[in-house]
C-alpha positions as CSV (number, residue, x, y, z in Angstrom):
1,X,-15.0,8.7,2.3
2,X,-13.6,5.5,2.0
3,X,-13.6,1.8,3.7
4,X,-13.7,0.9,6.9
5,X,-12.3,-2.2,8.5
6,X,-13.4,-4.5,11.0
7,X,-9.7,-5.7,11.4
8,X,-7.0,-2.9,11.0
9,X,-3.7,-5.3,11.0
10,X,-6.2,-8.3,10.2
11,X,-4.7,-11.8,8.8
12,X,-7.0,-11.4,5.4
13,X,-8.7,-9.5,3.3
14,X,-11.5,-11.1,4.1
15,X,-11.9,-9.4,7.7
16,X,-12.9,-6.1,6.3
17,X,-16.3,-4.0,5.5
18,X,-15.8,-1.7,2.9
19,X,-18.4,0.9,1.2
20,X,-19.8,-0.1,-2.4
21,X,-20.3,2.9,-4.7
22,X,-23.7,3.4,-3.3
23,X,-22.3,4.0,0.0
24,X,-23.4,0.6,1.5
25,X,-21.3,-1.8,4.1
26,X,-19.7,-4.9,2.0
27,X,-18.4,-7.4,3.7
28,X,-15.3,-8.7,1.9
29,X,-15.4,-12.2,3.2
30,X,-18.5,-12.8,0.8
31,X,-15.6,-13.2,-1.1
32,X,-14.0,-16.2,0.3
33,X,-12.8,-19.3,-2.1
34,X,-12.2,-16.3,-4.3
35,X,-9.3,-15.2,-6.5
36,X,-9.2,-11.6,-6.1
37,X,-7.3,-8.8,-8.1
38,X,-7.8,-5.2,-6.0
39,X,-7.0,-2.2,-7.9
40,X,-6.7,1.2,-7.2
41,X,-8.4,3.0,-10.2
42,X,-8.7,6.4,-12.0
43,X,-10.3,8.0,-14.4
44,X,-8.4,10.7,-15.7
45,X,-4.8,9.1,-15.4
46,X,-2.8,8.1,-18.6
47,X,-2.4,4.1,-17.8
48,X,-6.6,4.5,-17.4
49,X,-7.4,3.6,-21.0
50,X,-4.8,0.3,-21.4
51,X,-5.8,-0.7,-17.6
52,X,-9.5,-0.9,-17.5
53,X,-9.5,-2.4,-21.2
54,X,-7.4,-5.2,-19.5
55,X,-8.7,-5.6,-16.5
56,X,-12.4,-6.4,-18.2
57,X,-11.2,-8.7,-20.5
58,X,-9.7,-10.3,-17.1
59,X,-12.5,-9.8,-15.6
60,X,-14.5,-12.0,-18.8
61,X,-12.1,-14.5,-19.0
62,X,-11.9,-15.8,-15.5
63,X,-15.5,-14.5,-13.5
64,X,-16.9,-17.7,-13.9
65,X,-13.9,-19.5,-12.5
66,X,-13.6,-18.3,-8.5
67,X,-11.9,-14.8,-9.8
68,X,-12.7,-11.5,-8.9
69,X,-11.7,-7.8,-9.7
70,X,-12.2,-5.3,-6.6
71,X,-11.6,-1.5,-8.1
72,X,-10.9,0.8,-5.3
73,X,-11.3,5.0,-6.9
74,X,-8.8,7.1,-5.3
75,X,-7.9,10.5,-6.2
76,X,-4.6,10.6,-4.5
77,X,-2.4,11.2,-7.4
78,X,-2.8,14.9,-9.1
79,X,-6.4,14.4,-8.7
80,X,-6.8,12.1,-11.6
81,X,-9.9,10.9,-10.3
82,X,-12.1,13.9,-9.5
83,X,-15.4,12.4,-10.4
84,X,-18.6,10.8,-7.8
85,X,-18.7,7.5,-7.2
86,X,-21.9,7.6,-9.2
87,X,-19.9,9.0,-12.2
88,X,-16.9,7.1,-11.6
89,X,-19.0,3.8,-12.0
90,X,-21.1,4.6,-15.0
91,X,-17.6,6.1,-16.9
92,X,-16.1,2.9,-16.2
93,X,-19.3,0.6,-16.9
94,X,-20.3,2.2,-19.9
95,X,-16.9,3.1,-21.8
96,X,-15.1,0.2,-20.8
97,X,-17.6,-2.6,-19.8
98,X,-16.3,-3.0,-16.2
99,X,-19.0,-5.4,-14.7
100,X,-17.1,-6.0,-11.5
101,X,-17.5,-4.1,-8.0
102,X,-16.6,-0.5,-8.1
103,X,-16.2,0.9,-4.7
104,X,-16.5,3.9,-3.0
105,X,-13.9,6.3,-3.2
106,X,-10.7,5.8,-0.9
107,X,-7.2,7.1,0.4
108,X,-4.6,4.2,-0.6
109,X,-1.9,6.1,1.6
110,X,-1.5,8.9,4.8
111,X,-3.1,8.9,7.9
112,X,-6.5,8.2,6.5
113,X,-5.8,4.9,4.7
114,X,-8.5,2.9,4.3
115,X,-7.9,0.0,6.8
116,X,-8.5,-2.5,3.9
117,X,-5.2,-0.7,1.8
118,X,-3.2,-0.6,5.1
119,X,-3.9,-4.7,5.1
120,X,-2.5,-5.0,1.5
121,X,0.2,-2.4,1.9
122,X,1.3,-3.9,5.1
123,X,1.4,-7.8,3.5
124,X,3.4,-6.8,0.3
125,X,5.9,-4.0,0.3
126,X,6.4,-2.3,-3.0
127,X,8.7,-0.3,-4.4
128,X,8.2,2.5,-2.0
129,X,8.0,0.5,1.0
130,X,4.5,0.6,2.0
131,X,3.3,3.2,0.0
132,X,1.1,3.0,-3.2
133,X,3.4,5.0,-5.7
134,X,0.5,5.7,-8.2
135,X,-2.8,4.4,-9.6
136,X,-3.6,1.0,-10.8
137,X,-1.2,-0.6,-8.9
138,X,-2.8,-4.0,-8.2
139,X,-2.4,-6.8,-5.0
140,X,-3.3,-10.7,-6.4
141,X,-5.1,-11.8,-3.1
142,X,-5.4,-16.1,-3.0
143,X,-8.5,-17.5,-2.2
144,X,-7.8,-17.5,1.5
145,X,-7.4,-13.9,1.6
146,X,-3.7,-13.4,1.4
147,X,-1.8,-11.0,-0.4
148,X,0.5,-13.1,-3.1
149,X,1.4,-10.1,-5.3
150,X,1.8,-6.6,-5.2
151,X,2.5,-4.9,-9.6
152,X,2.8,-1.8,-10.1
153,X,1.1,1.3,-12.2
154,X,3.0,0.1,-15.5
155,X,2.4,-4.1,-15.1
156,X,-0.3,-4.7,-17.3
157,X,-3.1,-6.7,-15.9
158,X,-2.7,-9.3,-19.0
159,X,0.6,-9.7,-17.8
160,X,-0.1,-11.0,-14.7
161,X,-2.6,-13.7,-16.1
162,X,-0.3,-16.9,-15.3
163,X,-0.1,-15.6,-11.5
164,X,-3.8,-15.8,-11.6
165,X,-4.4,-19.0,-12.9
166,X,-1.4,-20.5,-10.6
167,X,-3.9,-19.1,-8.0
168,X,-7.2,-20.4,-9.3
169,X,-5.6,-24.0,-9.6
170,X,-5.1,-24.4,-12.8
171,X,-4.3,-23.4,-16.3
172,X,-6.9,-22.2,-18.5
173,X,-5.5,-21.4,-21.3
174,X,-8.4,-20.1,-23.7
């Protein structure tokens, strides 16, 4: 269950091999030149609705412009995401149009961390230290694989759009 790393403490996000929802290796670093959003998401959880509505319209605004959304399942918090990783991607393709990479399921905190969560964790502290406090929390990674900013649960991804065009370059205000 979860993501596995070819770099536990590596220097970007780009060092790691996760699973995709079908349970095959992806190598992050195909990623590279990318803006990347990374969020942990759920389906039953009451910032689900607002969040994944955002994060598509994101997600249309700025794909065609070196930006990427990377949704990480995780049913850490009071089970709100009790679903397959089949079921978890067809709820969020077909309800709310997410056309970006839905991974498999993973632990964002304890001892089984997924080594990719334990990169971003360990590059921006939050509000609980290194701990993810609840889902949708969201790490802006730059497109050489750093972590420029960690927003919590209630920061809606709109919200966040002139840190991701500072990071693509350049405005694009559309």
């Amino acid at each position: 269950m979860g993501a596995a790393g070819s770099a536990l403490n590596g220097s970007s996000i780009h060092e790691f091999t996760v699973k995709d929802g079908n349970g095959r290796d992806a190598d992050l670093g195909i990623y590279k030149g990318k803006v990347l959003l990374v969020v942990n998401v759920a389906s039953k959880c009451g910032f689900t609705n607002s969040n994944y509505t955002q994060l598509t319209e994101l997600y249309n605004r700025y794909k065609g412009k070196d930006f990427e959304i990377l949704a990480f399942p995780c049913n850490q918090f009071l089970g709100q995401e009790p679903w397959d990783d089949q079921k978890i991607k067809e709820f969020a393709c077909t309800r709310f149009k997410a056309d970006y990479p839905i991974f498999q399921k993973v632990k964002v905190n304890g001892p089984a961390t997924a080594p990719v969560y334990r990169f971003l964790k360990a590059s921006k502290p939050g509000f609980c230290g290194k701990r993810i406090k609840w889902n949708f929390t969201k790490f802006l990674v730059d497109k050489n694989g750093k972590v420029i900013g960690r927003y919590g649960t209630s920061t809606p991804p709109l919200s966040i759009e002139k840190d991701i065009e500072k990071a693509l370059g350049s405005q694009h205000n559309e």
